[in-house]
C-alpha positions as CSV (number, residue, x, y, z in Angstrom):
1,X,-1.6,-5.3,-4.8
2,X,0.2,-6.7,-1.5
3,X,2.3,-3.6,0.0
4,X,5.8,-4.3,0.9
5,X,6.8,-4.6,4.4
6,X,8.8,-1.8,4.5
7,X,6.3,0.6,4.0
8,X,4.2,-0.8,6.7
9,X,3.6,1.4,9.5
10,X,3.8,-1.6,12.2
11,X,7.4,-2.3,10.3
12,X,8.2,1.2,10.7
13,X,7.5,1.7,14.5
14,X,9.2,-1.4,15.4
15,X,12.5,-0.3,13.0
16,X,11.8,3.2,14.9
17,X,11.9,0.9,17.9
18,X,15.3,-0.6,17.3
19,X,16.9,2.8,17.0
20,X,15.8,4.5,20.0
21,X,17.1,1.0,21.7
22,X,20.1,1.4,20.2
23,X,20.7,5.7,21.2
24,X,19.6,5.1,24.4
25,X,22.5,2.4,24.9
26,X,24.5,4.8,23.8
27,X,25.6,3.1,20.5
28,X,26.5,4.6,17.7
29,X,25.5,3.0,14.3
30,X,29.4,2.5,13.7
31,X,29.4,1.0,17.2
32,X,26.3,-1.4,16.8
33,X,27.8,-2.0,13.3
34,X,31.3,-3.3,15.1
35,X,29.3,-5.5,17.0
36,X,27.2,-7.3,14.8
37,X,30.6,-7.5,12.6
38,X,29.0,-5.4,9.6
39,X,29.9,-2.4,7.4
40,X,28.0,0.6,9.0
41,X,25.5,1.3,6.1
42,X,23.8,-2.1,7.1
43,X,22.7,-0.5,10.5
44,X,22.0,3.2,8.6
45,X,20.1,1.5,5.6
46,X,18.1,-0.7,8.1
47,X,16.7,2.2,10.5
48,X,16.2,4.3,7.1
49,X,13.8,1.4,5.4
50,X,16.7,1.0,3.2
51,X,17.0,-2.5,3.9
52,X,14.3,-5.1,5.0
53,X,15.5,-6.8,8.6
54,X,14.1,-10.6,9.1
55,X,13.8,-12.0,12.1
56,X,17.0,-13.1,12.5
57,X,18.5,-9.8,12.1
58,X,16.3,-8.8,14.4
59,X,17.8,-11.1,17.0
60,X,21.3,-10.1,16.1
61,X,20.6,-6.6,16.9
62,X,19.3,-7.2,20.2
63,X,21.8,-9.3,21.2
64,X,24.6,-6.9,20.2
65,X,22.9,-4.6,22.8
66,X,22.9,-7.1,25.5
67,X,19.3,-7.9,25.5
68,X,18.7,-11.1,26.9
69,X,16.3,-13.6,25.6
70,X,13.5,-12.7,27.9
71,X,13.9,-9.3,27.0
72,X,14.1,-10.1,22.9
73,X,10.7,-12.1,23.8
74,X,9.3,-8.9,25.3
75,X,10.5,-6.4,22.8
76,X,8.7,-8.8,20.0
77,X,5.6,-9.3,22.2
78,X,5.3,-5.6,22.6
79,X,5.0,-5.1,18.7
80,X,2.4,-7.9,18.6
C-alpha cells in the first residue's frame, strides 16, 4: 500500500518549513491568507496536513512572502 503524501515525514518537515517562514515574516495565517487572495482555513488546513499543497501552491506561498526566485530554488533544494 503507497502512503499518502501527507503523512510523509519529508512532507511534513517541509509544511513545518513553510510555517516557521511564514511566523518569522511576521505573517499571520489571516495575513498570508490576504495575500494569496484565499479564505484563511486554506493556510490553517495546509500547515495542519489538512490539505495537500502542489507545487504550485508551494510557489504561491513563497511569493506572497517576498521570496524571490533564487530563494524559492533554494528553499526547494534544501528539502531535496
Amino acid at each position: 500500500m503507497v502512503r499518502k503524501t501527507i503523512f510523509d515525514p519529508k512532507y511534513r518537515a517541509m509544511i513545518n518549513s513553510l510555517k516557521t517562514l511564514r511566523v518569522q515574516h511576521g505573517l499571520t495565517q489571516r495575513d498570508l491568507a490576504k495575500r494569496l487572495g484565499v479564505a484563511h482555513c486554506f493556510v490553517g488546513r495546509a500547515e495542519t496536513c489538512e490539505r495537500r499543497l502542489d507545487i504550485m501552491d508551494l510557489v504561491r506561498i513563497l511569493r506572497a512572502m517576498d521570496f524571490t526566485d533564487h530563494e524559492i530554488l533554494r528553499f526547494f533544494e534544501k528539502l531535496l
